[in-house]
N, CA, C and O atoms as CSV, one atom per row, in Angstrom:
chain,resi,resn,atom,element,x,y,z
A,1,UNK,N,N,36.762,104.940,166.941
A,1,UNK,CA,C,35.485,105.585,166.908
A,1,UNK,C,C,35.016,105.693,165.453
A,1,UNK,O,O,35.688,106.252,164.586
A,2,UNK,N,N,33.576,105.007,165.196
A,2,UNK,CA,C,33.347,105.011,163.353
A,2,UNK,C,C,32.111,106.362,163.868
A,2,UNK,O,O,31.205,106.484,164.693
A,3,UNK,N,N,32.863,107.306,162.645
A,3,UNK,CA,C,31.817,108.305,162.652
A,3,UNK,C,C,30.772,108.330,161.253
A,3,UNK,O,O,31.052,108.309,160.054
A,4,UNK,N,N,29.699,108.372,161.839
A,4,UNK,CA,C,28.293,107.935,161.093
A,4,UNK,C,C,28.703,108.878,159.612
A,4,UNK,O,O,29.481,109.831,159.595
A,5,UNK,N,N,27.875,108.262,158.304
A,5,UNK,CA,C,28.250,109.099,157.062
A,5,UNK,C,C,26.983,110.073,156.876
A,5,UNK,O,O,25.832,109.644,156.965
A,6,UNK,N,N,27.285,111.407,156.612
A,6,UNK,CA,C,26.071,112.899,157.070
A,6,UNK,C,C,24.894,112.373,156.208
A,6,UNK,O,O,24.990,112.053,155.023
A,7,UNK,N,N,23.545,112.316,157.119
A,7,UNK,CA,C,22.474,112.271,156.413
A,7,UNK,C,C,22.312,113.418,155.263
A,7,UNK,O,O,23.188,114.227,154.958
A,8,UNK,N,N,21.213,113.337,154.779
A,8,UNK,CA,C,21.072,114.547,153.787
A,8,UNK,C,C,19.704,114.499,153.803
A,8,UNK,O,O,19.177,113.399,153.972
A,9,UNK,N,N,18.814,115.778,153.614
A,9,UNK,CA,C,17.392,115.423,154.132
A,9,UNK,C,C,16.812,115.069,152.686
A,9,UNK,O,O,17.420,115.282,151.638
A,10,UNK,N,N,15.466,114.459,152.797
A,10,UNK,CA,C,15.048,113.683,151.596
A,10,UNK,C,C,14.396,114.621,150.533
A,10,UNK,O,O,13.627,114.164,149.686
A,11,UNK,N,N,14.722,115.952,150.597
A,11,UNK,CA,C,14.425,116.827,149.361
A,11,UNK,C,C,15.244,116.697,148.247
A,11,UNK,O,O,15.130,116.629,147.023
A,12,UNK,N,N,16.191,116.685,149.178
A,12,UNK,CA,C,17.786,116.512,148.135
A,12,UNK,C,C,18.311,115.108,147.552
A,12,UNK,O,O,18.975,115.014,146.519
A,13,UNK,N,N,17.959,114.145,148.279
A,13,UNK,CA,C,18.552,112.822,147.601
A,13,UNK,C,C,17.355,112.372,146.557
A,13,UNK,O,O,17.509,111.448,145.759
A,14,UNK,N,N,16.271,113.064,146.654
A,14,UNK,CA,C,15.524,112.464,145.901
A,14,UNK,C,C,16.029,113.239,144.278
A,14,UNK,O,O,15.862,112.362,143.431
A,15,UNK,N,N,16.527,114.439,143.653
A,15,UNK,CA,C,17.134,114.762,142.634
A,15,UNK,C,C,18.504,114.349,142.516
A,15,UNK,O,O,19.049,114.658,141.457
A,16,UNK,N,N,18.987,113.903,143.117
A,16,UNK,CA,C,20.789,112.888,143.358
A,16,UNK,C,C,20.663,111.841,142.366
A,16,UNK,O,O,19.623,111.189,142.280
A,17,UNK,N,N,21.938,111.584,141.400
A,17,UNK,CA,C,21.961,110.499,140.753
A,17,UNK,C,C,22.256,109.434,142.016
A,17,UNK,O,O,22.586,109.917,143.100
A,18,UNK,N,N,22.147,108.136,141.882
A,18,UNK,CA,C,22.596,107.103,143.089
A,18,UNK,C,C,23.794,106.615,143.200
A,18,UNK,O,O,24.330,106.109,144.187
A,19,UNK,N,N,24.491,106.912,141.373
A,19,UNK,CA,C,26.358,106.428,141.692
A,19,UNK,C,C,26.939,107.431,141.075
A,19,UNK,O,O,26.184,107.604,140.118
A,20,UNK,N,N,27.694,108.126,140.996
A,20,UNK,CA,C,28.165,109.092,140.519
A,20,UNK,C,C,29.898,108.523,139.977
A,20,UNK,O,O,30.430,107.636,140.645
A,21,UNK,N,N,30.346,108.881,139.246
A,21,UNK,CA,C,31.845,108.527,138.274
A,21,UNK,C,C,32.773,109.839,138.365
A,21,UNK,O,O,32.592,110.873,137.722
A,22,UNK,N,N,34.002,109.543,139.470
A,22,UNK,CA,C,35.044,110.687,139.314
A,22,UNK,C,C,36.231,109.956,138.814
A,22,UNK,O,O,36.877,108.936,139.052
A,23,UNK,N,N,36.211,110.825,138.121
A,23,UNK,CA,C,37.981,110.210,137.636
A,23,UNK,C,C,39.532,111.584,138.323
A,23,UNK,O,O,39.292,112.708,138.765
A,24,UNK,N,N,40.429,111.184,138.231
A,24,UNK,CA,C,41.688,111.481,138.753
A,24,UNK,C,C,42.715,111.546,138.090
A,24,UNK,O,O,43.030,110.360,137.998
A,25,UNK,N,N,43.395,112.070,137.606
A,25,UNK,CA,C,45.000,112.219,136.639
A,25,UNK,C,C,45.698,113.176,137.652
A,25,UNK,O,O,45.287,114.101,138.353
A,26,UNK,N,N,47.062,112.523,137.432
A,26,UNK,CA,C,47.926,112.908,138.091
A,26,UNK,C,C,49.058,112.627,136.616
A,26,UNK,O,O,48.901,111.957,135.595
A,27,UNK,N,N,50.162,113.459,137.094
A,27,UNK,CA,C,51.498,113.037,136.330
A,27,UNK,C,C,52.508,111.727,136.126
A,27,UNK,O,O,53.433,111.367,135.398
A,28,UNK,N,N,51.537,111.148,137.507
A,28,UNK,CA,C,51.964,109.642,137.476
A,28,UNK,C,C,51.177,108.657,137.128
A,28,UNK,O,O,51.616,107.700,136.490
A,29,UNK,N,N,49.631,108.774,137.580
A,29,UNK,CA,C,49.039,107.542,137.706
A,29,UNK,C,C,47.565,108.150,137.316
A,29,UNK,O,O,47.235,109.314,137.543
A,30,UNK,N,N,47.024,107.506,136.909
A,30,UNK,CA,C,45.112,107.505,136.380
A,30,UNK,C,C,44.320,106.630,137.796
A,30,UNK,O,O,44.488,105.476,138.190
A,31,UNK,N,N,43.258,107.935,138.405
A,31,UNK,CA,C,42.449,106.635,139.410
A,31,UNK,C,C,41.050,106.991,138.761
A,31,UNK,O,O,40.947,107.786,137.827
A,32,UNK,N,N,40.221,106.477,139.212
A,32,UNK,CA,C,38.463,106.485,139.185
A,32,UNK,C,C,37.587,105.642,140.139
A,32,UNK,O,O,37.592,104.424,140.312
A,33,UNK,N,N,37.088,106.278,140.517
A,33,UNK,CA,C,35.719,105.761,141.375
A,33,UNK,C,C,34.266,105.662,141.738
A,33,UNK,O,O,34.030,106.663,142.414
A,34,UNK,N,N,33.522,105.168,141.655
A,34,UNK,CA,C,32.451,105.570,141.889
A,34,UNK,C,C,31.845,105.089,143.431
A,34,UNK,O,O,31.821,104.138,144.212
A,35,UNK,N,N,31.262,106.850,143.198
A,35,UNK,CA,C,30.856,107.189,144.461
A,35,UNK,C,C,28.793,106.886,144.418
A,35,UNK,O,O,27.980,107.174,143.540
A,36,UNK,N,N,28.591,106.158,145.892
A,36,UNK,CA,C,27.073,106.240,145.740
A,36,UNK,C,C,26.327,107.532,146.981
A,36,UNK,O,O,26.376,107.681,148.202
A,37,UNK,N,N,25.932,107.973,146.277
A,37,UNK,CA,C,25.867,109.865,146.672
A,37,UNK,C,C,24.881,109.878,147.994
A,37,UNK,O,O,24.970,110.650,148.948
A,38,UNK,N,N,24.135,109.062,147.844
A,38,UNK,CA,C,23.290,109.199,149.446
A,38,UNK,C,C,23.776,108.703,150.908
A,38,UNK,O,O,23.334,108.983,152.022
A,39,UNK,N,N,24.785,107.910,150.528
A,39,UNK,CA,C,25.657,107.781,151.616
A,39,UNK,C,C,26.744,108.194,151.864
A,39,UNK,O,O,27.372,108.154,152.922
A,40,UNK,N,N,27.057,108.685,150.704
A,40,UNK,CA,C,28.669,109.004,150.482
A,40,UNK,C,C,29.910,107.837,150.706
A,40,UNK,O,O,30.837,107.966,151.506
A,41,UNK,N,N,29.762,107.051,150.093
A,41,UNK,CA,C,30.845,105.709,150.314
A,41,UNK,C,C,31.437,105.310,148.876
A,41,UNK,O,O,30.648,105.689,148.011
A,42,UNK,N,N,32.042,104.966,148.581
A,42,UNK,CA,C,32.864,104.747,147.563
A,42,UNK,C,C,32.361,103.167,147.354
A,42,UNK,O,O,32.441,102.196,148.108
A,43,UNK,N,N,31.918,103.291,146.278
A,43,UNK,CA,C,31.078,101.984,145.868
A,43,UNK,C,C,32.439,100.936,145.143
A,43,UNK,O,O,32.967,100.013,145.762
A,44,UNK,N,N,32.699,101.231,144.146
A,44,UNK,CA,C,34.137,100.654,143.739
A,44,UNK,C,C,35.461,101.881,143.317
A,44,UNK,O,O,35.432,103.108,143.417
A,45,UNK,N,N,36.435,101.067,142.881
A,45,UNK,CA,C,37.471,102.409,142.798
A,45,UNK,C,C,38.524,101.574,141.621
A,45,UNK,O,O,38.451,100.347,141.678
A,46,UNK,N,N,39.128,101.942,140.963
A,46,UNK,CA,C,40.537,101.316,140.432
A,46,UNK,C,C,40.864,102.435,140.110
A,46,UNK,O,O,40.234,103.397,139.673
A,47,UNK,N,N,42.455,102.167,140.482
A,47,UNK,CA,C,43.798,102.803,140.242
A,47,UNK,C,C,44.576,102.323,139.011
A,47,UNK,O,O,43.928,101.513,138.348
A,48,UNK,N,N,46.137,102.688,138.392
A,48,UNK,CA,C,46.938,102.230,137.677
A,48,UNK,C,C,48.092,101.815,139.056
A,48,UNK,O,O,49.167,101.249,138.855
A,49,UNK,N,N,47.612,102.216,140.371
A,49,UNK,CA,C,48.764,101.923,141.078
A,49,UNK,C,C,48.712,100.583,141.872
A,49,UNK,O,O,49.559,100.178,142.668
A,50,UNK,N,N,47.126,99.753,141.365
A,50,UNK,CA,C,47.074,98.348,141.973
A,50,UNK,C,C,48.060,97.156,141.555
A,50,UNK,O,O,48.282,96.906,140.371
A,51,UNK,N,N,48.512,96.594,142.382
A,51,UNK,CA,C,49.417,95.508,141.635
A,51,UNK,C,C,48.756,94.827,140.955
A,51,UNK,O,O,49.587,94.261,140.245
A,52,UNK,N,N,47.461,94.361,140.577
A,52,UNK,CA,C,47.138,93.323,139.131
A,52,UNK,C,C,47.595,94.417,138.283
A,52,UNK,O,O,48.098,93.786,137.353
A,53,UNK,N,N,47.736,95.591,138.021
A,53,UNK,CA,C,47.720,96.299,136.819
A,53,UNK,C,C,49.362,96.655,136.697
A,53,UNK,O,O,49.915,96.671,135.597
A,54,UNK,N,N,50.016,96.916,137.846
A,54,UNK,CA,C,51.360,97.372,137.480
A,54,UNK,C,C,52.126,96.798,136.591
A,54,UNK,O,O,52.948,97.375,135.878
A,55,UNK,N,N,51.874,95.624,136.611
A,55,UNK,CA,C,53.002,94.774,135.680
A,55,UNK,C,C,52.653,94.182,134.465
A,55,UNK,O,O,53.406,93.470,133.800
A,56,UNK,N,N,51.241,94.551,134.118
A,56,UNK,CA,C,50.552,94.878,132.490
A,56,UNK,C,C,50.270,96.428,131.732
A,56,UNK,O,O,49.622,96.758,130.739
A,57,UNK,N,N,51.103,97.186,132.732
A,57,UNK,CA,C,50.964,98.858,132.434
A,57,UNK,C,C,52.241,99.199,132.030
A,57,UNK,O,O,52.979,99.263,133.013
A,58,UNK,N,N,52.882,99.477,130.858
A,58,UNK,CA,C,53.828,99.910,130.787
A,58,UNK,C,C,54.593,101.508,131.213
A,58,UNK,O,O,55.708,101.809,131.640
A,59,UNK,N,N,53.182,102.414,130.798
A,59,UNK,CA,C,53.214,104.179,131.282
A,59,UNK,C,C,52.094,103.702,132.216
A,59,UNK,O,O,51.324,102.816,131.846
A,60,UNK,N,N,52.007,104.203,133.263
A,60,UNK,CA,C,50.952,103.994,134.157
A,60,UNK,C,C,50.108,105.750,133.980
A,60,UNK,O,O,49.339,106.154,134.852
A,61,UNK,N,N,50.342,106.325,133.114
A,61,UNK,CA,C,49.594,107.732,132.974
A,61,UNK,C,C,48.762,107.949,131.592
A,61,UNK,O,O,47.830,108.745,131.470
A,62,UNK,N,N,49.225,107.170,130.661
A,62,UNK,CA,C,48.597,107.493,129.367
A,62,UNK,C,C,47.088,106.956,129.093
A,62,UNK,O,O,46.672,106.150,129.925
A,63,UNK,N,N,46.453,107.211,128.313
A,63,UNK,CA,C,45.457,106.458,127.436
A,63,UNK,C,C,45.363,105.440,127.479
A,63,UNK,O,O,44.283,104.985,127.857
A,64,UNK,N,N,46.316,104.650,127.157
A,64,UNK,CA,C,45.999,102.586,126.988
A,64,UNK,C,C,45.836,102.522,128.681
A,64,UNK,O,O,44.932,101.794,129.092
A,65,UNK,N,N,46.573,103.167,129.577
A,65,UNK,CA,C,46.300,102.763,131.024
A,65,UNK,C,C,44.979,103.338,131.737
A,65,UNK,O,O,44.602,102.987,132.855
A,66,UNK,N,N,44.187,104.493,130.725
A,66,UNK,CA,C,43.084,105.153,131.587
A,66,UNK,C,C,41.780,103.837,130.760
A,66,UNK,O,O,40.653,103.560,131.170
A,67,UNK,N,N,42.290,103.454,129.910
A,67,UNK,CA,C,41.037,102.122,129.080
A,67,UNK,C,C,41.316,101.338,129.910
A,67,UNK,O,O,40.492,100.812,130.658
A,68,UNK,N,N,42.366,101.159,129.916
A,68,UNK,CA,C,42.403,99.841,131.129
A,68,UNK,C,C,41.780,99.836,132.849
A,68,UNK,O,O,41.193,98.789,133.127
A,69,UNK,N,N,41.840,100.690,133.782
A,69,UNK,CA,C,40.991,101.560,134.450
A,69,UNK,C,C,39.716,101.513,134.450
A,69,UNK,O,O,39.088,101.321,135.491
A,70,UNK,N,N,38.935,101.742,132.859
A,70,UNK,CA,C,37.870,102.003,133.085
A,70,UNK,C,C,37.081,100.347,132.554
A,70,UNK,O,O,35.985,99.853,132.819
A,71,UNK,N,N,37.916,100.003,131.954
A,71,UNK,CA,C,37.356,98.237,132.104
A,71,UNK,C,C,37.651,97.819,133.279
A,71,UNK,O,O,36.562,97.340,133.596
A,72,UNK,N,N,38.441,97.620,134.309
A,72,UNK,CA,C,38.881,96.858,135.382
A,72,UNK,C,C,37.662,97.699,136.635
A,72,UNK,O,O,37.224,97.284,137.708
A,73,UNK,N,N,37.448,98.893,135.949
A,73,UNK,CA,C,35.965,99.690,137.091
A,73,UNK,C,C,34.758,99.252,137.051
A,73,UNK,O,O,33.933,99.285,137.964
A,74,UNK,N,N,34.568,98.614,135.430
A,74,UNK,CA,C,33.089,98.111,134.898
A,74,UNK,C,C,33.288,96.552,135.289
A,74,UNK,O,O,32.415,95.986,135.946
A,75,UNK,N,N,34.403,95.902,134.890
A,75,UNK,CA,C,34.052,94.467,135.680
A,75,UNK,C,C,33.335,94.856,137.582
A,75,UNK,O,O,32.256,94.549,138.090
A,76,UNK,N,N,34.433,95.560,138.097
A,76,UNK,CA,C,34.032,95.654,139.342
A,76,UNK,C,C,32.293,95.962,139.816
A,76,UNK,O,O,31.649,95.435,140.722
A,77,UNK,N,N,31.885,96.986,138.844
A,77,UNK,CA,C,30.854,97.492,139.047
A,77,UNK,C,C,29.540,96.326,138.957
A,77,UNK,O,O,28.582,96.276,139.727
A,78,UNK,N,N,29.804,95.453,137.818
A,78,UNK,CA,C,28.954,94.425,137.232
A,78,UNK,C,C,29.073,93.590,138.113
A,78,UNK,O,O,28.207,92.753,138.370
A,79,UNK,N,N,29.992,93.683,138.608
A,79,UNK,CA,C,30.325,91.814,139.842
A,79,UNK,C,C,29.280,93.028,140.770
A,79,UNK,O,O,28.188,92.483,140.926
A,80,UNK,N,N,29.276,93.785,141.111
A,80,UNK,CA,C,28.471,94.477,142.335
A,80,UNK,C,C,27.003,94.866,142.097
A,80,UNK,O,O,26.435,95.404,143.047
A,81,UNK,N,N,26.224,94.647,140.823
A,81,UNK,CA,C,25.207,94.616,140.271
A,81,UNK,C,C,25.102,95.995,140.275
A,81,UNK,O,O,24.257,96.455,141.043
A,82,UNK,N,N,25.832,96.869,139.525
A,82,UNK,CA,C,25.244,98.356,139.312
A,82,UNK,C,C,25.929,98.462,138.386
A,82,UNK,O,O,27.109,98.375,138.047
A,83,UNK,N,N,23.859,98.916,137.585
A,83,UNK,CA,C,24.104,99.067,135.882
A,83,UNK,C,C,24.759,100.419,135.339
A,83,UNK,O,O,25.296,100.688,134.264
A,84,UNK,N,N,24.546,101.061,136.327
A,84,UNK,CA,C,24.322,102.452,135.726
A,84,UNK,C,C,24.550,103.403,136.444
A,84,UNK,O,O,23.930,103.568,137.494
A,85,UNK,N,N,25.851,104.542,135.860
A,85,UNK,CA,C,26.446,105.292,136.951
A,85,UNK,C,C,26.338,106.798,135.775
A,85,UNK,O,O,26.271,106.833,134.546
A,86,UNK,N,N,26.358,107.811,136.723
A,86,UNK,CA,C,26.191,109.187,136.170
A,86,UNK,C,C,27.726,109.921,136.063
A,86,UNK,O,O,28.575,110.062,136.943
A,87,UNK,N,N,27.736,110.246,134.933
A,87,UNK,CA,C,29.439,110.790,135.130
A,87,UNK,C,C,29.530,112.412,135.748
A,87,UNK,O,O,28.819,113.335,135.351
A,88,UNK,N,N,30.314,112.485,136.539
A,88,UNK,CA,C,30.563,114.067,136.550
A,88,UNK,C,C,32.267,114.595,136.579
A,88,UNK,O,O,33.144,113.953,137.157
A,89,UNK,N,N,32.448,115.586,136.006
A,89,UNK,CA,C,33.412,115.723,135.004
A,89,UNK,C,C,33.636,117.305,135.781
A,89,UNK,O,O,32.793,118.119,136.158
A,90,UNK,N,N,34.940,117.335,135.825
A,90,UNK,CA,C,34.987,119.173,136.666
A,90,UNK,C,C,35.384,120.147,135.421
A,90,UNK,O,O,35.626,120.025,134.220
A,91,UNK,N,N,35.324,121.013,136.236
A,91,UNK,CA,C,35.538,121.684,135.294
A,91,UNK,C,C,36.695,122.447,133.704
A,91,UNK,O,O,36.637,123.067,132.642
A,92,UNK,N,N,37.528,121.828,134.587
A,92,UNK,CA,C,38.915,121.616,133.506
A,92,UNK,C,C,38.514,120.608,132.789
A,92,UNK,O,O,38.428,120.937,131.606
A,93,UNK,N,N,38.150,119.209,133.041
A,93,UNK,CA,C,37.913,118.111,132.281
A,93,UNK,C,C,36.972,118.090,131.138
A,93,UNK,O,O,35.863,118.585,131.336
A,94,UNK,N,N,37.176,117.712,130.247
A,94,UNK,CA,C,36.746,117.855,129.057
A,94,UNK,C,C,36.401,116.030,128.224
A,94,UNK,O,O,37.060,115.065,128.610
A,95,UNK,N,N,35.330,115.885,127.133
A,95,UNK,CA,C,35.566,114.445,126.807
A,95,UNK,C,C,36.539,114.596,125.427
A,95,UNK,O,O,36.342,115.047,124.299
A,96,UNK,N,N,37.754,113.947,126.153
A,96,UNK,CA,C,38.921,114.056,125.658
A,96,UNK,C,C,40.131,113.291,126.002
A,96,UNK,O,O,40.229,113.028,127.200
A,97,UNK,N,N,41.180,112.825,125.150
A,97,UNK,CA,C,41.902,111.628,125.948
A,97,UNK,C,C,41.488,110.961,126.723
A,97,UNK,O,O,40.484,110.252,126.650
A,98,UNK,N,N,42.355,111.125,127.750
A,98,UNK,CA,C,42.080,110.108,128.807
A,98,UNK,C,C,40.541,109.958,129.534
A,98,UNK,O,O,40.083,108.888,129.933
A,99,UNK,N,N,39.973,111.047,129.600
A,99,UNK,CA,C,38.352,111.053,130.067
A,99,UNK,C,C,37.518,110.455,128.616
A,99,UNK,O,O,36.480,109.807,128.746
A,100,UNK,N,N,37.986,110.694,127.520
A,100,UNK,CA,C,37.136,110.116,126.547
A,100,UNK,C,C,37.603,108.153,127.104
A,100,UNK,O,O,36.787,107.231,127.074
A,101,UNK,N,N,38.823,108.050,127.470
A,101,UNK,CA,C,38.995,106.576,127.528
A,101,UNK,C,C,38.283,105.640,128.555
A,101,UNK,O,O,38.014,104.457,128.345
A,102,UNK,N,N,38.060,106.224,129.510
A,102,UNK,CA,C,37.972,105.907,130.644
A,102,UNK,C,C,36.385,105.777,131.035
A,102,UNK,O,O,36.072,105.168,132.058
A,103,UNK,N,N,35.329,106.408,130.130
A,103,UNK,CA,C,34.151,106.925,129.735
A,103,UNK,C,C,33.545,105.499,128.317
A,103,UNK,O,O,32.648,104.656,128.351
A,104,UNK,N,N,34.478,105.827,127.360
A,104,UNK,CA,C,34.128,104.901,126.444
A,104,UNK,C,C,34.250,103.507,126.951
A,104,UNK,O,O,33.286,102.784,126.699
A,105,UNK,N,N,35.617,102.780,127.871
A,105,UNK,CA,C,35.895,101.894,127.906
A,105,UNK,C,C,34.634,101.059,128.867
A,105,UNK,O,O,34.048,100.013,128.588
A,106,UNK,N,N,34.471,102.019,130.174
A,106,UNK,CA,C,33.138,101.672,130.870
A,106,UNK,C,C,31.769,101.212,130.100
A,106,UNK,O,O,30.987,100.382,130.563
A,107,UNK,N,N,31.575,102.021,128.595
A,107,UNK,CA,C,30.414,101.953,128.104
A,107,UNK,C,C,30.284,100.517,127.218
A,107,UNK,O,O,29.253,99.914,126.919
A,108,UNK,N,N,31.511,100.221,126.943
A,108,UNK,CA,C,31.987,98.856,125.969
A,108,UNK,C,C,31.896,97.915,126.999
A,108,UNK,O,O,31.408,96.839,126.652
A,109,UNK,N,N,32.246,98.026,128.227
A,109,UNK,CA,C,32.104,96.997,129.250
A,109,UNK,C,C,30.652,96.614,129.533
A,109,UNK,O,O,30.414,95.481,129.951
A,110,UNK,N,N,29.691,97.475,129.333
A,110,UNK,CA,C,28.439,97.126,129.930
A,110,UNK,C,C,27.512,97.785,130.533
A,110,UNK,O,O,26.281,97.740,130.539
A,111,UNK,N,N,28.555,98.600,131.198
A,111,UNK,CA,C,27.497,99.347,132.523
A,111,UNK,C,C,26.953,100.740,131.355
A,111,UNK,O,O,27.577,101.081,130.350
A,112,UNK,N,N,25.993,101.190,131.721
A,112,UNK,CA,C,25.132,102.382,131.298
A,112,UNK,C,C,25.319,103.672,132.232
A,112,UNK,O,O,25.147,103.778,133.446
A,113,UNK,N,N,25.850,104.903,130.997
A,113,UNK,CA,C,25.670,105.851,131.349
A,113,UNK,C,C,24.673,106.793,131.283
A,113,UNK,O,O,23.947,106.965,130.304
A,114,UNK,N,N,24.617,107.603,132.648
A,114,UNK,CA,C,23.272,108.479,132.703
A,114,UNK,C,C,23.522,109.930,132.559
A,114,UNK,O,O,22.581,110.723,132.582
């Protein structure tokens, strides 16, 4: 059974960015994704836990692996023709390490932040 993704009425999607950027740290692994907000679907995603990356990642948690992440998110994004994604950042998160990496590396790749 595919259950439909919740409309949202058009007051609200019309102030909605259209892709939105979450990132993820864990003690093991760095993920990120972007989400496109009027449907709620996960537009692209990379992990440190995909096999192209495992065996060019030496720490799969640090810095060199959250740059790597956020280039392997911006190729994805560019092969999918979306320039431009809005970051949102919670509230512990700060632009810092790994969110500064993962942020910068996207912006060196191409895609535009809003």
């Amino acid at each position: 059974m595919v259950i439909p993704s919740p409309v949202r009425p058009p007051r609200i999607t019309q102030f909605l960015k259209p892709y939105v950027l979450r990132m993820h740290f864990t003690n093991k692994y760095v993920s990120a994704q972007v989400i496109h907000t009027p449907t709620a679907t996960v537009a692209s995603s990379a992990s440190s836990q995909e096999k192209a990356l495992r065996s060019s990642l030496e720490i799969k948690r640090d810095v060199a692996a959250a740059a790597k992440i956020g280039k392997l998110l911006a190729e994805c994004l560019l092969l999918k023709d979306i320039a431009a994604v809005s970051v949102h950042l919670k509230r512990e998160q700060k632009y810092h390490g790994k969110v500064k990496a993962v942020i910068d590396s996207l912006r060196d790749a191409g895609v535009m932040l809003l």
